[in-house]
N, C-alpha and C positions, 0 to 999 in steps of 0.2 A: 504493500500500500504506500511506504515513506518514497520506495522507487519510483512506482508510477508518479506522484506528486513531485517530485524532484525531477523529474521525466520530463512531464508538462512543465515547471516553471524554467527549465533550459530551453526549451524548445519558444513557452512565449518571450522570453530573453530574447534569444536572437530572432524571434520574427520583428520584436520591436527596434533592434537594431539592424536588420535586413531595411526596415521602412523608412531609418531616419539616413542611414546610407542612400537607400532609393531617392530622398527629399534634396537632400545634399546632390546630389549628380543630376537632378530634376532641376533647382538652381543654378547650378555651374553650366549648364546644356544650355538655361536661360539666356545667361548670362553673355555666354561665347556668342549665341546668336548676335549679341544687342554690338555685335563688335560690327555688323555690315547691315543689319536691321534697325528701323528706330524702332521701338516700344511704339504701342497704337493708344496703350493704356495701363494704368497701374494698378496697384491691391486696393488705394486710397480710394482713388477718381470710382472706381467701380461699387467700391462700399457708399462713395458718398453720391454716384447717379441713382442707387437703389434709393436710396435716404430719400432722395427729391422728387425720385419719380413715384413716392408714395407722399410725399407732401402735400397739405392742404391747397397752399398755391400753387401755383405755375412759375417756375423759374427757368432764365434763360442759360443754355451752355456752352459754352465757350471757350474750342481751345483750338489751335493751328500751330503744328510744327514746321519749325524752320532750321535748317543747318548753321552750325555755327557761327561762318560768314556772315547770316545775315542777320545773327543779334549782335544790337549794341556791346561795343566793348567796355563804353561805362559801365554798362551793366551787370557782367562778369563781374568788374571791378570791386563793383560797390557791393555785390552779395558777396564775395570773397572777405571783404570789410568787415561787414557787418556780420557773418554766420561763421565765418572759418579762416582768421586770419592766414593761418599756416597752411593753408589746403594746396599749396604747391609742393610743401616737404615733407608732409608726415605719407606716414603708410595708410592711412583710413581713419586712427583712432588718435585722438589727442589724449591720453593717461591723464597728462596734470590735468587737463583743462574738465575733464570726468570727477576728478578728485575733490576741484575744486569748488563744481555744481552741486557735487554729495554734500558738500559740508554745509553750503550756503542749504542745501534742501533741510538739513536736520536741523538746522538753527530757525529754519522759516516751521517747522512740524512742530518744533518746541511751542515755539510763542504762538501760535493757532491752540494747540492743546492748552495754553496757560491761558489763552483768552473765554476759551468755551469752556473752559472747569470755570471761574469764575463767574461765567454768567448761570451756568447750574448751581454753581453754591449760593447765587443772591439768588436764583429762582427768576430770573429776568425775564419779564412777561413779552412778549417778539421779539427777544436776542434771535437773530439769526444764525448760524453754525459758521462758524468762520474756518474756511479754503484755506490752505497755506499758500504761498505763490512759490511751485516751484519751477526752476529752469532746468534748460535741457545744457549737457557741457557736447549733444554728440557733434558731428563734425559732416560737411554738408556730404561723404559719401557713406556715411551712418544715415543722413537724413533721406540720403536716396535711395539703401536698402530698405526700410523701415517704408517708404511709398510704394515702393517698385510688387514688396514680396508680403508685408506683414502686418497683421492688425496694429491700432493702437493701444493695445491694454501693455499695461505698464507692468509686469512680473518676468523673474529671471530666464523661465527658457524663454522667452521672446527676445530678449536682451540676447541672450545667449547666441540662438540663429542670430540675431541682428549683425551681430560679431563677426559670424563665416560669413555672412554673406558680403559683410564689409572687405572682407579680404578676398572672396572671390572677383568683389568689383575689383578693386585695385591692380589682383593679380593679373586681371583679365583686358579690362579695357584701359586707357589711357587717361590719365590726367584730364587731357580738352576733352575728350568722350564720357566723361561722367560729368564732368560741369553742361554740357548740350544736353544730354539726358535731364539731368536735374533741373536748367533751366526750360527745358518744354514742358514738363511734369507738373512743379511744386504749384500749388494751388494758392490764388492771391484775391480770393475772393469765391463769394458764393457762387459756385459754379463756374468762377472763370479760372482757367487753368492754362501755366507755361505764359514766356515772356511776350510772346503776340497777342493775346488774350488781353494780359494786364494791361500792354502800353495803349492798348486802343480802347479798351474799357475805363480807363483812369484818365487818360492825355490824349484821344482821341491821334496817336501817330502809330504808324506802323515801329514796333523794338529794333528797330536799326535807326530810328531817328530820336531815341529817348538822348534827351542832353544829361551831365553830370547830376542835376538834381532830381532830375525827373528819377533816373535812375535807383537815388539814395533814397528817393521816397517807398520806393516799391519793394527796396532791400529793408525800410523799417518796418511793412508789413509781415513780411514771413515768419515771424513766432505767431503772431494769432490774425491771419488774414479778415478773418470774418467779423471780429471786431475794430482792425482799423479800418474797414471797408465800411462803417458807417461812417465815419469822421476821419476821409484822409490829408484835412488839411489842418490836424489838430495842432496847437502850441507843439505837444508831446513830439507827432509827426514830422513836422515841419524842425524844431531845435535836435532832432535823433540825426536825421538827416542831414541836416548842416554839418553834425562831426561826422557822418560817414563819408563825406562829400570832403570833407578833408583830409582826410585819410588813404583816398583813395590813387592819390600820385605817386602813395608808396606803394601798394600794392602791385606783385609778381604774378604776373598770369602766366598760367601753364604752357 
């Protein structure tokens, strides 16, 4: 009886590592293809057309890829700036810059829990539950595995794949080919998706004529599109901008 049951949990052992090999080379096939293929669509854009296409309104979508050549080089520039200073050296993963989002995230989880115990211990009659604000330290070809392959729920094995697949990008495609991918991809608004999309949605021009600021503006949406996408010519917006707009003479493109 101990046999058969030792039996079976070697046997469901490696079937579940037969399937996460299978997942892994299901990736990497993906992957190699995007080296002469563009992507049509992502794990995000796809979760987030169901999201809409079940939505009470009607919303409009929007996205048009374009080859490298014919996006602004501001605009490289300034997400480079703004999301990934170093995204011309590193191998996929920034370590410190990880390390140092962890820290800021457990100091921001502290003081949320110290805010909501105290409004339970006065009993505070519509305290609301207070969020912590956390950030992200990944790096923009972390932020392109993470659209390209994988949900957004935030626990370790997701993390985990997010990892290989970071290093499959890298191993795989090139520098300028995950910045073109990322830039026709990332999402800059409800429904509008990739840098054609944004520059004619926001500045009415086609992403080959975005100027320096036009650019830095669109690079201060990318952590939460859909809220600066009500108010993109906020104080916030518009002074974020200004330093990335500065910044941006020093920035190495790939």
């Amino acid at each position: 009886m101990m046999r058969s049951v030792a039996r079976f949990a070697w046997r469901l052992v490696a079937l579940l590592l037969l399937g996460a090999l299978a997942l892994q080379l299901y990736f990497l096939l993906r992957i190699a293809l995007m080296t002469v293929v563009d992507p049509q669509s992502s794990a995000f854009q796809r979760s987030e057309a169901w999201r809409l296409l079940n939505a009470p309104q009607r919303w409009h979508w929007s996205q048009q890829w374009l080859p490298a050549a014919s996006l602004s080089p501001q605009l490289a520039r300034a997400v480079i700036a703004s999301e990934d200073a170093g995204f011309a050296d590193h191998s996929g993963v920034e370590w410190d810059a990880l390390e140092r989002a962890w820290e800021r995230n457990q100091r921001a989880e502290l003081r949320a829990d110290r805010v909501n115990l105290r409004a339970l211990r006065h009993s505070a009659v519509g305290a609301k539950h207070v969020e912590p604000k956390l950030i992200g330290g990944s790096t923009i070809t972390q932020q392109l595995a993470k659209n390209l392959f994988l949900s957004g729920e935030r626990h370790w094995p997701r993390k985990v794949q997010e990892f290989v697949i970071t290093l499959m990008l890298e191993a795989l495609l090139t520098k300028q080919r995950i910045l073109e991918i990322y830039l026709n991809n990332v999402e800059w608004g409800e429904g509008v998706f990739g840098a054609e999309a944004a520059a004619r949605h926001y500045f009415r021009v086609g992403a080959r004529q975005l100027g320096a600021m036009q650019a830095a503006r669109l690079a201060v949406m990318l952590p939460a599109p859909k809220r600066f996408e009500k108010r993109p010519d906020s104080p916030y917006v518009s002074g974020r901008a200004a330093v990335i707009a500065a910044r941006m003479a020093d920035v190495e493109l790939p």
